[in-house]
N, C-alpha and C positions, 0 to 999 in steps of 0.2 A: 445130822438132821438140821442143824443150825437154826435160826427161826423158831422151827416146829419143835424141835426138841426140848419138851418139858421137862424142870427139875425142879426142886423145890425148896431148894436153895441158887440164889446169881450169882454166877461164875463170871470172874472177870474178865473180861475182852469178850466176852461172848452177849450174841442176844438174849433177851430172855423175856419170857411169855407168860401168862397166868392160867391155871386149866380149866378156865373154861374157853376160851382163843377158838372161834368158828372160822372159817376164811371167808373174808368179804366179796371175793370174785368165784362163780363158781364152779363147780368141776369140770363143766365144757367148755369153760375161757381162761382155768388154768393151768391146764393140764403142759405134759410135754407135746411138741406138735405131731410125734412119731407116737405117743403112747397114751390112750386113753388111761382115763381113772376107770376101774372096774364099775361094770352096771349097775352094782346092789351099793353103790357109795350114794350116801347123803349128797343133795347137790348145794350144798355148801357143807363142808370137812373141816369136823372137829380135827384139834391139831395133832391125836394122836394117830389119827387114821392117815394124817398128811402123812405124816412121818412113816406111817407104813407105808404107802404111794411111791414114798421117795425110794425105800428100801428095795420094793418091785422094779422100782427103773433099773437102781442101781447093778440088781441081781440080774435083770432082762438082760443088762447089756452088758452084763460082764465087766462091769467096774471096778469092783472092790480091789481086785489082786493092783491095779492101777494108783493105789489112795495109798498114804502113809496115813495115818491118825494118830491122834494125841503128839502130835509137832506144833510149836510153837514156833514162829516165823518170827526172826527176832531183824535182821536188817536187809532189806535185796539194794545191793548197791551196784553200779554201773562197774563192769571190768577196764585194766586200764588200758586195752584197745577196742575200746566201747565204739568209739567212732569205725571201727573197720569192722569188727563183729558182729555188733550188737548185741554181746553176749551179760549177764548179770551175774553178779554172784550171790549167795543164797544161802546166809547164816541161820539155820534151825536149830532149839532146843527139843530131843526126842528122845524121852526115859531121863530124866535128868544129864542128858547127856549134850555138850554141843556139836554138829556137824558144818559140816560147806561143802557149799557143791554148785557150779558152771551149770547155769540153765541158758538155754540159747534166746529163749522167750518166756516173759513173766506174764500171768494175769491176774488180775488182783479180784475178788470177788468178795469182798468183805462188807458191803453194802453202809447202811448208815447207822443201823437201831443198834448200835452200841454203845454208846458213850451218850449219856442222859444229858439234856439242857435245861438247868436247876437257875434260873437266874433270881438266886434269893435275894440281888441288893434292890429287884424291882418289887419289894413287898418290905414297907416299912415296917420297922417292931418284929419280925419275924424270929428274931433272938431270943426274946423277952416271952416270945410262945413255951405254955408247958405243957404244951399237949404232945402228940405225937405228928412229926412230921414225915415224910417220902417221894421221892419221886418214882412213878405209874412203873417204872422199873422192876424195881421192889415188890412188885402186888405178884402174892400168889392166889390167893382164898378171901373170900369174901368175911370168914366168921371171926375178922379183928375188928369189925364195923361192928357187931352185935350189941343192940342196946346205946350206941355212941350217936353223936354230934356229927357229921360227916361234910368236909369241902373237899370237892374235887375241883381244882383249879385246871383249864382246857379242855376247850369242844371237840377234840377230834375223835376219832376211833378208841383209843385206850379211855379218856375220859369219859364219854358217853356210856361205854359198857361199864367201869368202874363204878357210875355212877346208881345206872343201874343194879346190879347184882347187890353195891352195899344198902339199896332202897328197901331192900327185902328182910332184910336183918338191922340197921340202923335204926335209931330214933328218930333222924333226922336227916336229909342228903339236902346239900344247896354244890350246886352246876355253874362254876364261875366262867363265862365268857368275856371277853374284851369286844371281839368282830362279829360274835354270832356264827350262824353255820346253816347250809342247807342239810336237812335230816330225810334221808331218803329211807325206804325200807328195801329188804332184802326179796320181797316177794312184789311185783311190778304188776305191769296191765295182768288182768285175768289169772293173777297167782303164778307167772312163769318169773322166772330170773331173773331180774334188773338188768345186768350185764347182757342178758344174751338178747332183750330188746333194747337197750341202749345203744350194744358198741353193734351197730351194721355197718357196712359202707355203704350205704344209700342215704341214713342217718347223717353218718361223717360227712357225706358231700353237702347236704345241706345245711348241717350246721359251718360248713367252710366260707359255703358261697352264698350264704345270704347275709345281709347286715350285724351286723353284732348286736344292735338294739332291738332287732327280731329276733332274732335267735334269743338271746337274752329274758324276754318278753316269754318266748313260748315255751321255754324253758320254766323258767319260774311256774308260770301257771300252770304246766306239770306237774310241780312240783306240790305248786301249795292246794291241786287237788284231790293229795293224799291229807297234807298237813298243811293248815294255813300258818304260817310260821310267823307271820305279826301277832295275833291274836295266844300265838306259847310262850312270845319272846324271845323268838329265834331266829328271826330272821337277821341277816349283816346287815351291816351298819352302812358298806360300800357296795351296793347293789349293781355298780356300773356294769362288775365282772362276775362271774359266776364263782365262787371257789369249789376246792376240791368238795365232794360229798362226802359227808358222814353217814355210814351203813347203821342202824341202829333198829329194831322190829319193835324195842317194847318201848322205848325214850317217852313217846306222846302219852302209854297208856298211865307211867309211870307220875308223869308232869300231871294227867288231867285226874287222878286220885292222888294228889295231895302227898304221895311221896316223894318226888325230886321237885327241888324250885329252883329256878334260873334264875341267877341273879348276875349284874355289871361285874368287873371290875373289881377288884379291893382297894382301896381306899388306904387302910392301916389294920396290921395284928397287933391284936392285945394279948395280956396273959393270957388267956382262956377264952376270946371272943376273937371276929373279924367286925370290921366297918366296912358296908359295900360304897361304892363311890352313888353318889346323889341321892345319900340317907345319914344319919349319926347315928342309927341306930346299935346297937352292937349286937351281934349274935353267935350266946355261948358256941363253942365249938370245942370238938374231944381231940379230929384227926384233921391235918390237911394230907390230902393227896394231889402234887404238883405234875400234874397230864400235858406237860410241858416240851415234848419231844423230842427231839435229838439233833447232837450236832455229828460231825465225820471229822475223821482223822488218819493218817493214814500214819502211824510213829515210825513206823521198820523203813517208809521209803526217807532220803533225805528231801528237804525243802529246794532243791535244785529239780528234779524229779517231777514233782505234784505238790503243786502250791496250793493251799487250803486259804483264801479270804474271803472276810464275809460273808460266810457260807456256801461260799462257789469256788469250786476248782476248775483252771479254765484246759476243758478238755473237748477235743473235735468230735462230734455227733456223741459228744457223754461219755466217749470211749478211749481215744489219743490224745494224749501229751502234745499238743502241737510242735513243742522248741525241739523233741529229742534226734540227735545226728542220725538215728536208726529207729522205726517204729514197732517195737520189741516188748512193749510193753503197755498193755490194757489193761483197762480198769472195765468191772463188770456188773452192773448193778446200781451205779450212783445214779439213780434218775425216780421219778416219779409218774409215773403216767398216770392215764385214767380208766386204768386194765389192769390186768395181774400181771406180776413181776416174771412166774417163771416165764413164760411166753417172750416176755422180752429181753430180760436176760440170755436167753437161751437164742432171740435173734441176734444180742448182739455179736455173742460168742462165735454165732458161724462165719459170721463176717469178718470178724476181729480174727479168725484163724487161717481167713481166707487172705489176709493181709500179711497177718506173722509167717506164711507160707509163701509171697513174694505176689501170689494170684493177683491179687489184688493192688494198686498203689494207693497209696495217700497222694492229694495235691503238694505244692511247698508249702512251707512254713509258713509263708505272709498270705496267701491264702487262707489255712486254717484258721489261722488269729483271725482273719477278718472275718469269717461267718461268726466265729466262736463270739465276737462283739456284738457281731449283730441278731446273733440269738438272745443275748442278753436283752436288747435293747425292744425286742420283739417278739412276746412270748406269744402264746395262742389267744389270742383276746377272750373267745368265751371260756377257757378255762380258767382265766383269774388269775390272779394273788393271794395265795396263803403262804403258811411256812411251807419253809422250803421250796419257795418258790423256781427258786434256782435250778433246782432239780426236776420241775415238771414241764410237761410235753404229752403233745397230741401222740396218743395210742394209735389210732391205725396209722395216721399220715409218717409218725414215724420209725412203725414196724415196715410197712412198703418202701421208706427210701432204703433203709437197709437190705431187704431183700431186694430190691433194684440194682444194689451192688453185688449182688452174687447172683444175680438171674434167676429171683426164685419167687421173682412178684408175678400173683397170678393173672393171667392175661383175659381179662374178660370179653375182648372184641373176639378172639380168636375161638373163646370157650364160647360162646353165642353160637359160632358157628356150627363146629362140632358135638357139643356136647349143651342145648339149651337148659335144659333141665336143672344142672350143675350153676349153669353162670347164674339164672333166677337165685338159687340158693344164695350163694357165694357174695351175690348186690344183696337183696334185701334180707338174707338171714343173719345171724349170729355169727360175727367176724371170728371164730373160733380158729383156733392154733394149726388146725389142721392142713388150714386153708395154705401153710406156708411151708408145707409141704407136696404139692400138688406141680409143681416143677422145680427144676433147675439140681444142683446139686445138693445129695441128702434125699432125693425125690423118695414118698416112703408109698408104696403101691396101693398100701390100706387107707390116703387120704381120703380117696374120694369117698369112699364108703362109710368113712367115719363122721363127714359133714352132711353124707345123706340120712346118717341115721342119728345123729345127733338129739334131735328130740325125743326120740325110742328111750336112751338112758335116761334125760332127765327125768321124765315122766314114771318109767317102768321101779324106781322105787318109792313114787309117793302114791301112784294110780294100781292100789291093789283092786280097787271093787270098782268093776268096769258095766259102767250101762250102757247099751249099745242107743245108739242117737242117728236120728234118721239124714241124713246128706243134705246141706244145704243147697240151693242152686245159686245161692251167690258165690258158691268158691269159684265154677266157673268161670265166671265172670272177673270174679280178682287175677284169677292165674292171666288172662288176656291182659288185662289192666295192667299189672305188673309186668309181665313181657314188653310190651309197648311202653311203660316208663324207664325200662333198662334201656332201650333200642336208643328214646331220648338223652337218658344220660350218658352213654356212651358218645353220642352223639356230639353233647356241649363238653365234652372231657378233651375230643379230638378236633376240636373247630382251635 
């Protein structure tokens, strides 16, 4: 289950979660693109249910006899006719036992949330604290907060909810941010899924091709007319660019009843207190909990292989080694987008096997390095800068170039044609997983059916007591309107 799978104790090398862990994207945008989440699932999934999800795939398709489990991957090193091969060799420890073994093709899927980033020399006096320290790792259960002093240092995802849950039981919660954060909720226009009005491709074109300081603009004021996020202390400090969003439902209610405070910065730890920066104040404090995130590492490969600086390893569309004599070996997972992982994991793997299989080539080498620089150099402007910056990228723009490499991007001129109905969907609805399956290789029959009923499941677990409502005559009218703006944007896509 990895990710999803809760313990209650951290296993080392492994991720690890706290239980209560909801997933931020939901069931319709993260599902597999061949296998819905069953209808009666929450449309955002506790992690234990993920983990059942997962178990259902695995069983659907006959996986398991395929997995070794409880192996430990201790070094995959290049064989010594690597250059004519391509082959790796592949030292495992399995039962206390060690083996090897000739794989012809490696893929690494170990993603990032392993290895915690603790940067205690950035917090003076931290030494000299007697309280109890952690990093968001470590958090299993909210009832070590009970009755105590509480700092959670970082705005993102773990922090936010840490903060929360220990607000409930704590004496006291303070929310250390540096850059601030957009705080969006899980429930969007008209109580439907954030994700499934956010990520559309009619959305995506427009947030592409209009200016960045509009987009920017419209953005925000979305945003801050859930939450005005000046007036909570939330908002970044660098507003040029959007950052990633923080998913958080109770954050606002919590800040505006006087249980969590946002405060800068730290300044200096004392025995028993912090100093926030532009105050001397001091205030007592029981725990720190450091929501500091994570850095990647990859031990088993060598430094010739995949080179970790800076937090970037420089790899072709987030996947290929550029320099290697044979392209044998993918990484699966190192990326951030602003969608759910398995979806894109899961594109990139088809791709990436469509390659390991010969179907597909790579450019040369001096090619690859060049884009791989000039992604660096060029990230998606409205998506921003946060941590891990290095790691993030536009969700649909770059789920379609991948599928463009195995013919399996959905062709909307040609669906206009034949099937109108589908293509209206497919522009303005919810870019859900399905959608990339609807051609090319892997084509899975149930797509269409699963994009057209796509709002039947969200709804059909929260819409038990159904009033029947009389027909508006403005849908009419939209279904026209929107026809005729596909027409247009196809239009300006092909000029």
């Amino acid at each position: 289950g990895g990710l999803w799978r809760f313990t209650e104790h951290v296993e080392e090398g492994r991720a690890s979660l706290y239980k209560s862990v909801v997933s931020n994207s939901c069931k319709e945008m993260s599902c597999y693109s061949d296998f819905p989440f069953p209808e009666d699932y929450p449309n955002y999934v506790p992690n234990s249910q993920f983990l059942e999800y997962l178990k259902m795939y695995a069983n659907h398709f006959d996986l398991l006899k395929h997995i070794q489990f409880k192996s430990k991957v201790c070094s995959v090193t290049k064989c010594s006719d690597f250059a004519v091969s391509g082959q790796w060799e592949v030292v495992t420890m399995h039962e206390e036992k060690q083996e090897s073994a000739i794989f012809d093709a490696v893929m690494v899927c170990t993603g990032f949330l392993t290895n915690p980033y603790l940067p205690l020399d950035s917090f003076p006096g931290i030494n000299a604290f007697k309280g109890q320290y952690f990093h968001s790792r470590q958090y299993k259960h909210p009832d070590i907060f009970k009755d105590k002093r509480v700092l959670v240092i970082g705005m993102g995802n773990s922090g936010t909810d840490i903060a929360v849950e220990a607000s409930h039981l704590a004496e006291k919660v303070f929310l250390s941010t540096t850059g601030g954060g957009w705080v969006i909720s899980r429930i969007f226009d008209s109580g439907y899924p954030w994700d499934m009005v956010f990520m559309t491709r009619f959305q995506n074109m427009l947030r592409n091709s209009l200016p960045t300081p509009i987009v920017t603009w419209l953005m925000e004021r979305k945003i801050n007319n859930w939450l005005n996020h000046a007036n909570y202390g939330l908002i970044p400090e660098d507003r040029t660019q959007l950052k990633e969003f923080v998913l958080n439902d109770e954050l606002p209610g919590r800040i505006i009843t006087g249980k969590v405070f946002i405060r800068p910065s730290i300044k200096e730890v004392k025995e028993n207190s912090v100093i926030f920066n532009n105050t001397s104040k001091e205030e007592p404090i029981d725990i720190i909990v450091f929501a500091t995130g994570y850095t990647f590492a990859f031990p088993f490969l060598d430094e010739s292989v995949v080179k970790v600086e800076d937090g970037q390893a420089s790899l072709y569309k987030y996947i290929f080694p550029a320099h290697l004599q044979k392209p044998t070996l993918a990484i699966i997972g190192l990326i951030k987008p602003l969608g759910s992982m398995i979806p894109t994991g899961e594109t990139q793997a088809r791709w990436a096997v469509q390659v390991l299989k010969g179907v597909n080539k790579l450019p040369p080498p001096s090619v690859m390095i060049e884009e791989i620089n000039a992604r660096k150099e060029n990230k998606p402007s409205w998506f921003g800068l946060c941590y891990c910056k290095a790691l993030q990228s536009d969700y649909i723009t770059y789920i379609d170039e991948l599928l463009t490499y195995i013919n399996a991007k959905p062709n909307l001129f040609s669906m206009l044609l034949t099937d109108p109905h589908l293509a209206l969907t497919v522009f303005f609805g919810p870019c859900s997983p399905y959608q990339f399956r609807l051609t090319g290789p892997g084509k899975w029959e149930g797509a269409r059916n699963a994009i057209m009923t796509q709002w039947d499941r969200t709804f059909k677990v929260i819409k038990a007591r159904v009033v029947q409502e009389s027909p508006s005559p403005f849908e009419s009218f939209l279904k026209v309107f929107s026809f005729l703006a596909l027409l247009v944007a196809i239009f300006l896509i092909f000029l």
